[in-house]
N, C-alpha and C positions, 0 to 999 in steps of 0.2 A: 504494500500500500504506500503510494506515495504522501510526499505533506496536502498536496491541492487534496484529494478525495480523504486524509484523515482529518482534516480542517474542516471538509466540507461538514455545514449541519444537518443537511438530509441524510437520514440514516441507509436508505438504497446508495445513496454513491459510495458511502463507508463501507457498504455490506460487498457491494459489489465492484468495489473499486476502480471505477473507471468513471468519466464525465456521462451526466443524465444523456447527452448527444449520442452516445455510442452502446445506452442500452439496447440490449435484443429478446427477442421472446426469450431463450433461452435463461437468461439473466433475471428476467421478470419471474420466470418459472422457479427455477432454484431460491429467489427470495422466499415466494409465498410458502414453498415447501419446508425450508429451514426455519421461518422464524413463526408458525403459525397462523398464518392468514387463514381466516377462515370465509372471507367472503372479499367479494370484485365489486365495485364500483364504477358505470359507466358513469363519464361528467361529458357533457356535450353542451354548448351556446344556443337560446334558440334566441328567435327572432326578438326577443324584448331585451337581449344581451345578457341574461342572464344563467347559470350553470344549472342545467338540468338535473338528474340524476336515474340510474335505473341500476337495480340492485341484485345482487345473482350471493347466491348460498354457494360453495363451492362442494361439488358435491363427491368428484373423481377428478382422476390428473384429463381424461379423455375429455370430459366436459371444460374443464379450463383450457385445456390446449384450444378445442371448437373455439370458444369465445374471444379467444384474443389473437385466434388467425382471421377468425370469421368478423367476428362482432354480432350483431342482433337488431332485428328490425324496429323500425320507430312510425308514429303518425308525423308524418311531416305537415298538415294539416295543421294540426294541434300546436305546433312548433314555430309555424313559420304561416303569415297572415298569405304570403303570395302564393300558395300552395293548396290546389285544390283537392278535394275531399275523394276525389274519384278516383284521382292518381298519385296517392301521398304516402305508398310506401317509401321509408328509407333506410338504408343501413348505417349504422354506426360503428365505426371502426378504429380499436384503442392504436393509440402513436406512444410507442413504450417509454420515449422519453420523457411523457409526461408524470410517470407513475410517481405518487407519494404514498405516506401510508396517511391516513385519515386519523387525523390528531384527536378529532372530539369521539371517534365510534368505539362503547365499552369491547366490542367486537370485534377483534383484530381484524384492519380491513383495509383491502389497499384500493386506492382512486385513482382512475386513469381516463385523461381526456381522450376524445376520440374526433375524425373529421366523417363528415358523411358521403355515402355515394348513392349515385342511385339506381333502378332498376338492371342499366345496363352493366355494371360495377366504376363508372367512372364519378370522379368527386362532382360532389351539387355544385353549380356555377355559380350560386347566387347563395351559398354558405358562408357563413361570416369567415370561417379560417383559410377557406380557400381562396374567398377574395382577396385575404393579407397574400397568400402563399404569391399569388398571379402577379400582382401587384412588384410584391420581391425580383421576383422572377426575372420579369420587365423591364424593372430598373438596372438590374446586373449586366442584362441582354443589351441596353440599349448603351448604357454610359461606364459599364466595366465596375459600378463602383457598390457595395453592399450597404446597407440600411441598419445602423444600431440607433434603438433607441429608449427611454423610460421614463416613465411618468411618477406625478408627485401626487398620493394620493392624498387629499386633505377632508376630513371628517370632523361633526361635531359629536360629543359624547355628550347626553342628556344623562341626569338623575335629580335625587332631589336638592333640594339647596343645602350646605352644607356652610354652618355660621361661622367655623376657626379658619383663619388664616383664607380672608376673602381677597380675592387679585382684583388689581381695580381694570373696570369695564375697558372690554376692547384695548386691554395691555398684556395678554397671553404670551407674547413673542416667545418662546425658547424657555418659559416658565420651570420652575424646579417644583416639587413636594415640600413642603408640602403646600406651594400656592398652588401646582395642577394636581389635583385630586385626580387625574383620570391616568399617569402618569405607569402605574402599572398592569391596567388595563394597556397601554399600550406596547411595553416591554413584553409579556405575553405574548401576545397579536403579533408582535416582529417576529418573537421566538418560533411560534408556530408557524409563519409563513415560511421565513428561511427552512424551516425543516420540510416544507411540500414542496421546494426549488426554488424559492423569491430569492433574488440577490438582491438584497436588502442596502442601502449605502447607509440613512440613517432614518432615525423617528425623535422629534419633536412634538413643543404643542407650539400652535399656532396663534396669532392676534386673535382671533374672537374669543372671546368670554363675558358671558352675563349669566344673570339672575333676574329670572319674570315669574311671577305667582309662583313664587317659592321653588324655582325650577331651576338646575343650574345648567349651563350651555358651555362646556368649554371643547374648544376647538383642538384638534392636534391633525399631524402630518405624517406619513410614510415616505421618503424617497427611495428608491432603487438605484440600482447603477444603470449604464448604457448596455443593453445586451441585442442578439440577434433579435431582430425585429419580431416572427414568429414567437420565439421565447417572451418577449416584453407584453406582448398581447395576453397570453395566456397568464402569466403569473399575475397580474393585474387584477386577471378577471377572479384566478383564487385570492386572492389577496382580499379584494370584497366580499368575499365571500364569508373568509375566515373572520375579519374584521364583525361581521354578522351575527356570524353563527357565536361566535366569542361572547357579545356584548349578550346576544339571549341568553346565556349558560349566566355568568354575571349578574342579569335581573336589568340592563342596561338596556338604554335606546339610542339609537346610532342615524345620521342623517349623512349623506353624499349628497346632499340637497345644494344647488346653488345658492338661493337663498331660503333663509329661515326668518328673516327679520329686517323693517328699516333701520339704516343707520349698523346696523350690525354684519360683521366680515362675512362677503359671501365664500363659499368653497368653492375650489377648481380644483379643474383637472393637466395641471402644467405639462406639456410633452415638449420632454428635450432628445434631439436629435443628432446628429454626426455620420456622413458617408464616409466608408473605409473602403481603402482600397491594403490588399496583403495586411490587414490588421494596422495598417497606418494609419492614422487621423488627416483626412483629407479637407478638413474645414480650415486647418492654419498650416501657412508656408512663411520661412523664415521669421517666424514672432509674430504673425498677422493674418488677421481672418484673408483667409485665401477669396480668389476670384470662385471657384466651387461655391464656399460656404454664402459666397452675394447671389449668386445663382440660383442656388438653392431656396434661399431669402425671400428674393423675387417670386421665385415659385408661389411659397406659400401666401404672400401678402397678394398675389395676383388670386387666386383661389381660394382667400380667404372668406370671402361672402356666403362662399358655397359650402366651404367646409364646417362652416356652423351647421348643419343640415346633418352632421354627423356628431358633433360633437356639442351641440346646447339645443335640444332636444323637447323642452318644454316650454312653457311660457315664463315659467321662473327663471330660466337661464338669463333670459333679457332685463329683468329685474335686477342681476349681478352686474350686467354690462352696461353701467350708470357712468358718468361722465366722473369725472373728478376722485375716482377710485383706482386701488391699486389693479384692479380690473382692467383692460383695454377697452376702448371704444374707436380710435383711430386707426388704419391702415398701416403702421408705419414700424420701422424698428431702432434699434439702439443698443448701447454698450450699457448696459448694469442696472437701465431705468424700466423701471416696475410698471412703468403708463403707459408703455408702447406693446403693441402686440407680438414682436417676434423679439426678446430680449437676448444677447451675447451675454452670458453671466461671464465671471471672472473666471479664468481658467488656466493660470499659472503657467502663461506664454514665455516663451524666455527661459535660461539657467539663469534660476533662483537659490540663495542659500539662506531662507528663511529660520532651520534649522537650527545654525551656526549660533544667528543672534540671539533665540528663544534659551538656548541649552549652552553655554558657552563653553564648557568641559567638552563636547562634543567639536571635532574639527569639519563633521558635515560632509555634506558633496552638493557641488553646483550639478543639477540635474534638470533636462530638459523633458517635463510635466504637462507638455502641451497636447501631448494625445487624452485627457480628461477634457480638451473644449466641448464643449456642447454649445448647441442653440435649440433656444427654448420657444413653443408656440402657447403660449399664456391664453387663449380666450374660451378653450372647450373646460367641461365642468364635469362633475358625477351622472348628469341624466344621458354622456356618451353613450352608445353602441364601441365598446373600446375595437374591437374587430374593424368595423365601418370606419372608425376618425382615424386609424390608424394605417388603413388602406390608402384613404384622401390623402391624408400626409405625404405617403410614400408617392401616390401620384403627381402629388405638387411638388415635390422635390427632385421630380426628374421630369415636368414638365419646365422648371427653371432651367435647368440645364441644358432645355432643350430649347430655349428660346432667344431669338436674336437679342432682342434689346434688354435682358436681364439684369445686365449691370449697370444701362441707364435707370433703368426700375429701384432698384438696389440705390443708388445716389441718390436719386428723386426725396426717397421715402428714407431717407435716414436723419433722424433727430439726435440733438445732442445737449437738449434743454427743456424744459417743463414746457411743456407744450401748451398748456391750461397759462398758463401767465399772458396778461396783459400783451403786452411785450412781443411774443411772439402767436399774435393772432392769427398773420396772415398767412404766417408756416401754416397753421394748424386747419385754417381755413381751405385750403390748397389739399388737404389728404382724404382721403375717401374714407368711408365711417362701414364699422360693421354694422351688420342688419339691425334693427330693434324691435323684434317680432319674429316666430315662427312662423307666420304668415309669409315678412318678404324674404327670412333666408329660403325657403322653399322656393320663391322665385328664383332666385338666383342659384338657386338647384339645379333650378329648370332653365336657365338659362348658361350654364357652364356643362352641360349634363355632359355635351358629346367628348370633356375632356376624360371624364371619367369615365365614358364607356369605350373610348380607344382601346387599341389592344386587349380588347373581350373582355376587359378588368369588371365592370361594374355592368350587369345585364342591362338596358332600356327599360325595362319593365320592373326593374328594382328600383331605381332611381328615383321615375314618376310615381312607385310607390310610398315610395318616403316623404316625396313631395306632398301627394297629397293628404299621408298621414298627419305632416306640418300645416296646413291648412287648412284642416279641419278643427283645430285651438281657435279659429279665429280671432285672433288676438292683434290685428294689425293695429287697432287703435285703443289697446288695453293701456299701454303707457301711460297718456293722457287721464286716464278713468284714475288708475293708481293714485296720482296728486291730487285725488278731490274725494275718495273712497280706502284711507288709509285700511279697513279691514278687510277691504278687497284682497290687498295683498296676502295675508293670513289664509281667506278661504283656497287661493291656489298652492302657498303652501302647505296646505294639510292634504292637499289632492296629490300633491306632489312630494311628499316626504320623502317616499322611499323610493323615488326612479332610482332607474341606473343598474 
C-alpha cells in the first residue's frame, strides 16, 4: 500500500489499494466479500437532480456478479419528466468507481452510482451524466485540453435558538465554537463525505447568521478541491446528500436555498474551474492568467444569461441576484472582487517563500504554486441541476476558445473597481446584466439553445424542456411585487426550501 491510498479516507481505496479510477468489478467483489456487505445500493440522478436509490439484499456471489455486470431496470417515466410512459424502460448500470460504503446504513452496505442506457444498450442522451460525459469529450476533441473543476457548497443549519455565546447578525465569516454552534455538525458531514470519495479542500461557516422566532440560522461552507470534471459532479451531488441525511439523524434542518431571508446572506453555489492540459494548469503562463484562461472567461460571461437556466432554477434564485451584494448581477469579471460574476481568486502565481517568513527556523523553498489557479463562476446556487450547470460550463468554456473575438470580450468586460460606486457609473452602465427572473433566463435559453445542442451535447427537446419548465414560475415581474409585498418573499421560500 502506498502513502496516497493509506492516507486516503475512503476505506475501499485503503482496502483495495489503488485510486477509486482504476476500480474493477473484480475489486468491488473481493471488498463486499471480505468485509461483510450485506447488501448493494443502486444511487442514480433523476430528472429533479436528485440521488435516487434502489436497494438489493445480496443474496449469492451469482446474483451480485448479475447486478453489477448487468445492472437493473428503472421507470424512466417516473424519473425523468421528458420520458414517456409507453417507452420508459431503462437500465441502470453501476460505474465501480463510484463505490463507497454507506456511512448512515446499520447494514453493512455499499453504494454505487450508476449511468443509464436504454433499450438498445446505448447511454440515454439526455441523462444528466452522460451529458457531462459528451460534453468532456468534446472539449478534449476539439481544443486538446481537459476540464477540472469544484464547487463550494454553502448551506444554512436551522435549530433552535441557543442564548450562550450569540454571534452578532450577519458576522458568521470563519466563526469558531463556540460562536458557530453548528461547527461539529459540520466536521462530521466533511468526515463522512471524504470517506464516500469527496476530496474535500476545507469547511467553514459562512457570513449569515440570525435569530427569528426563537430560531437560529447559521450559515456554513464545504469546498472541495479541482478534480476531473465527471468526478466533481458526482461527489457534489453525494455531498448533498450526506449533508441531509446527517442533519435528519441530528434532529436538524438544513437549506441549499438561495434565499431564506431579506437583508440576510443568500447561499450559492460557486464553481471554480481550470483547463489542463498533461496535468498542467493551462489558465496561467509565466505568472499571468494566460490568453486560454480570457478565452475561456469570455466563454462563460458570453453564455452566461443562458446558463442561469441551469444553475438558478427557481424564483428564489433571482431574489439572491440583488444588486449591491456579494452576489453578481453584472456581466463582467475580475481579480479577487466578490461583485463580478466570473472572479480570479488569489492563486499563488509566482515562487513564493511565504513559508520562510511565517516559520523562520524553517529555511523554506521558493516554489512555483500556480497550478492551484482556478477561476471561479459565482452566480448558480443550490436549486442547480449540478449535472446540467456543469455540462453548460464545460460548453462555455470551449465555446470561448472557440471564438474569434474572445479576448476583445475578455478586455471589454474586465473591472478592477467597485462597480456600484458613483464614480464609475458609466463602466457599469456599459455591461450586460444577468436575467432577473426565471421567466427571461428561459429566454435566453431559448435563444442560445443551438450553442448547446452543437455537437449532440444537449438534445433540442431537453433544452425547450427546461425552458419551459422556467416559464411556467411566471415570475417575470415578481421582483417589482417583492418591494411592496415583503411576505411574499417568505411564501416562495417555504415552496422552495428544499430545491436542489
Amino acid at each position: 500500500m502506498n502513502s496516497k491510498t493509506k492516507l486516503n479516507p475512503n476505506p475501499l481505496v485503503q482496502y483495495i489499494g489503488k485510486p477509486a479510477a482504476l476500480f474493477t468489478k473484480s475489486d468491488i467483489l473481493k471488498f463486499i466479500m471480505d468485509n461483510g456487505i450485506e447488501m448493494v445500493n443502486f444511487r442514480y440522478v433523476g430528472g429533479d437532480g436528485r440521488l435516487k436509490t434502489l436497494n438489493f439484499v445480496i443474496n449469492s456471489l451469482e446474483q451480485l456478479d448479475s447486478i453489477l455486470t448487468v445492472g437493473e431496470r428503472v421507470d424512466g417515466s417516473s424519473l425523468f419528466n421528458h420520458i414517456e410512459a409507453g417507452s420508459s424502460d431503462l437500465y441502470v448500470v453501476p460505474r465501480y468507481r463510484t463505490a463507497f460504503v454507506n456511512p448512515f446504513s446499520e447494514i453493512p452496505t455499499l453504494d454505487i452510482l450508476c449511468s443509464y442506457f436504454d433499450k438498445d444498450g446505448k447511454q440515454l442522451e439526455s441523462a444528466p451524466e452522460y451529458l457531462l460525459q459528451k460534453a468532456h469529450n468534446v472539449l478534449r476533441e476539439t481544443t486538446g485540453f481537459s476540464f477540472e473543476v469544484m464547487g463550494e457548497l454553502e448551506y444554512y443549519v436551522i435549530c433552535e435558538e441557543q442564548l450562550l455565546f450569540k454571534p452578532a447578525d450577519q458576522k458568521g465569516y470563519h466563526s469558531s465554537s463556540p460562536f458557530n454552534k453548528s461547527e461539529e455538525f459540520r466536521r462530521e458531514a466533511m468526515k463522512m463525505i471524504a470517506r464516500c470519495g469527496g476530496n474535500i479542500k476545507y469547511g467553514h461557516s459562512e457570513v449569515g447568521n440570525f435569530t427569528k422566532d426563537g430560531i437560529m440560522y447559521e450559515q456554513n461552507e464545504v469546498e472541495f478541491t479541482p478534480t476531473a470534471l465527471e468526478d466533481a459532479a458526482d461527489q457534489l451531488v453525494i455531498a448533498k446528500w450526506i449533508i441531509r441525511t446527517l442533519a435528519y439523524e441530528y434532529d436538524l434542518n438544513i437549506t441549499f436555498a438561495p434565499k431564506i431571508g431579506a437583508g440576510k446572506a443568500g447561499s450559492g453555489l460557486h464553481i471554480h474551474t481550470r483547463l489542463m492540459k498533461e496535468d498542467k494548469n493551462v489558465m496561467v503562463e509565466n505568472g499571468q492568467l494566460s490568453d486560454v484562461a480570457k478565452r475561456a472567461i469570455a466563454g462563460y460571461l458570453t453564455l452566461a444569461p443562458s446558463l442561469t437556466a441551469f444553475g438558478n432554477t427557481n424564483p428564489t434564485s433571482y431574489m439572491r441576484l440583488v444588486p449591491h451584494q456579494e452576489a453578481p448581477t453584472n456581466i463582467c469579471w475580475g481579480d479577487r472582487n466578490r461583485s463580478v460574476l466570473v472572479r480570479v481568486p488569489l492563486g499563488w502565481r509566482g515562487k513564493i517563500n511565504m513559508s520562510n517568513i511565517a516559520n523562520p527556523l524553517e529555511e523554506g523553498e521558493r516554489k512555483d504554486y500556480s497550478n492551484k489557479q482556478t477561476v471561479e463562476f459565482r452566480c448558480p446556487d443550490g436549486s442547480a441541476n449540478i449535472y446540467n450547470l456543469l455540462t453548460g460550463l464545460t460548453v462555455a468554456a470551449r465555446y470561448g476558445l472557440e471564438m474569434d473575438n474572445a479576448l476583445e470580450i475578455a478586455e471589454k468586460t474586465y473591472v478592477d473597481v467597485n462597480i456600484f460606486d458613483d464614480e464609475h457609473k458609466e463602466k457599469m452602465e456599459a455591461l450586460d446584466h444577468l436575467p432577473t427572473s426565471c421567466f427571461e433566463s428561459a429566454q435566453q435559453l431559448r435563444n442560445q439553445a443551438d450553442i448547446y445542442s452543437a455537437y449532440d451535447i444537449f438534445p433540442e427537446g431537453m433544452i425547450h424542456s427546461l425552458a419551459d419548465e422556467l416559464e411556467a414560475f411566471d415570475d417575470e415581474s415578481l421582483r417589482p411585487k417583492l418591494e411592496k409585498e415583503p411576505e411574499l418573499m417568505m411564501q416562495y421560500v417555504r415552496q422552495f426550501f428544499h430545491c436542489g
